[in-house]
Wavefront OBJ file of the C-alpha trace (Angstrom):
o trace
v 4.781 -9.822 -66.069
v 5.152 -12.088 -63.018
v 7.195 -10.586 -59.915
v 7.897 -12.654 -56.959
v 10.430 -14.854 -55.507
v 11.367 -18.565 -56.763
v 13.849 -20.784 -55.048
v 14.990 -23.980 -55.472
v 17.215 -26.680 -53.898
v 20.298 -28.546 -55.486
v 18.338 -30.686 -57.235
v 16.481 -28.157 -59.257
v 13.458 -28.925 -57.128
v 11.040 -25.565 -57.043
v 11.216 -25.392 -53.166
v 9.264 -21.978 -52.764
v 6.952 -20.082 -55.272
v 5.932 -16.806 -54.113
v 4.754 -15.478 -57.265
v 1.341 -14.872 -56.763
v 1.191 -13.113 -53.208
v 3.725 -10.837 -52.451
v 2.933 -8.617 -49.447
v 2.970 -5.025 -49.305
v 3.453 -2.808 -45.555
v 1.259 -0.516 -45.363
v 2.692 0.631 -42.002
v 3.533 0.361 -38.567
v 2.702 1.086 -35.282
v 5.024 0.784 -31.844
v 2.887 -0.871 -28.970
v 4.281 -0.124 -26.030
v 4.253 -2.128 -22.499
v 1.655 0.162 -20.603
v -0.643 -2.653 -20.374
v -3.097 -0.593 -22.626
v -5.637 -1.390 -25.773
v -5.196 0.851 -28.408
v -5.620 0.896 -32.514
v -3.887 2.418 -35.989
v -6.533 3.428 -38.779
v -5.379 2.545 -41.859
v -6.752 1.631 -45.215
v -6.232 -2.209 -45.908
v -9.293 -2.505 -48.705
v -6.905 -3.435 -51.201
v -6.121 -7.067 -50.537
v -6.368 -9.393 -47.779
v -4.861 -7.783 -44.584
v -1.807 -9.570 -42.609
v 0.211 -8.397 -39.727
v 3.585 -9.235 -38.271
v 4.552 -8.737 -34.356
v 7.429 -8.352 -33.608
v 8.328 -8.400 -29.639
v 11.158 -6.639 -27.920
v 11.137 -9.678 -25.337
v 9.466 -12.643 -24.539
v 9.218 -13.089 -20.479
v 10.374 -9.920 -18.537
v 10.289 -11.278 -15.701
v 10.633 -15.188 -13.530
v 6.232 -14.955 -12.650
v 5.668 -15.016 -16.803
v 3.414 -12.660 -16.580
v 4.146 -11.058 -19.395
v 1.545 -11.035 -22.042
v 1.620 -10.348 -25.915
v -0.951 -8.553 -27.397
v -4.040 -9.494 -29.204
v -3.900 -8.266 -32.453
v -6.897 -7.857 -34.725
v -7.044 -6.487 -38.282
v -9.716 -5.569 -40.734
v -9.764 -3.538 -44.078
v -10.237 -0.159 -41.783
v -6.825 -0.822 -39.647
v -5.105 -2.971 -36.704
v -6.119 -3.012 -33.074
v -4.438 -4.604 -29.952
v -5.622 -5.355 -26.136
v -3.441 -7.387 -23.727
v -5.143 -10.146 -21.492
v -3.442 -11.208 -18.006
v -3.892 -9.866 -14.819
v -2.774 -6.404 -13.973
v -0.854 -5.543 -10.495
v 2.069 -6.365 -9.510
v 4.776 -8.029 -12.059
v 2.961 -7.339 -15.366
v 5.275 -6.745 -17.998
v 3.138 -6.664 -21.436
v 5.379 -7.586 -24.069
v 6.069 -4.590 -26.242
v 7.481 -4.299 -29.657
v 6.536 -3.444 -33.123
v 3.512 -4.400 -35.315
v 4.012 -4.126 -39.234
v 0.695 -4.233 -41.426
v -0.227 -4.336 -44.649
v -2.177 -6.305 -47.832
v -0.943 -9.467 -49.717
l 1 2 3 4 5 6 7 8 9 10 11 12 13 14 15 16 17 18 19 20 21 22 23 24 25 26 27 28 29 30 31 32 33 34 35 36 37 38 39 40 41 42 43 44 45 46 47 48 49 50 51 52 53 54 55 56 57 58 59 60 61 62 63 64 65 66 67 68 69 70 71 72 73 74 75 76 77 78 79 80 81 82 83 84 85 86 87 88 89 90 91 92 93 94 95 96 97 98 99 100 101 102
């Protein structure tokens, strides 16, 4: 049996057909804005990995220096590092970061 989501427009026009990959989270992790690398083991062998950030701001303050993270994934888990120049005015952007297998 096929699960997913179908939608169409007025027209009866199949507009989206997400039949055949429908994600599954496997988890999260909080990253926070201390600037620092860090990683979340977690077993993502059972499909092809993905990963959603979502920030809790996007500029923190007027210099923009105020960098996301870098966000890697693999089958063993998720890691992160922040580029940008440390010192004064460095807001990394913090938020959440969802993973997980389509």
């Amino acid at each position: 049996m096929t699960a997913g989501l179908q939608i169409w427009n007025a027209a009866g026009q199949l507009m989206l057909d997400a039949t055949q990959r429908v994600g599954r989270i496997k988890g999260s992790v909080y990253i926070p804005n201390n600037g620092l690398s860090g990683s979340q083991a977690a077993d993502l062998s059972g499909g092809t990995p993905f990963f959603s950030f979502q920030p809790d701001f996007l500029f923190m303050h007027i210099n923009a220096n105020s960098p996301p993270p870098q966000i890697s994934i693999s089958s063993t888990g998720v890691s992160w590092m922040f580029s940008g120049s440390a010192g004064s005015f460095f807001y990394p952007v913090s938020g959440w970061l969802f993973y997980g297998v389509f």
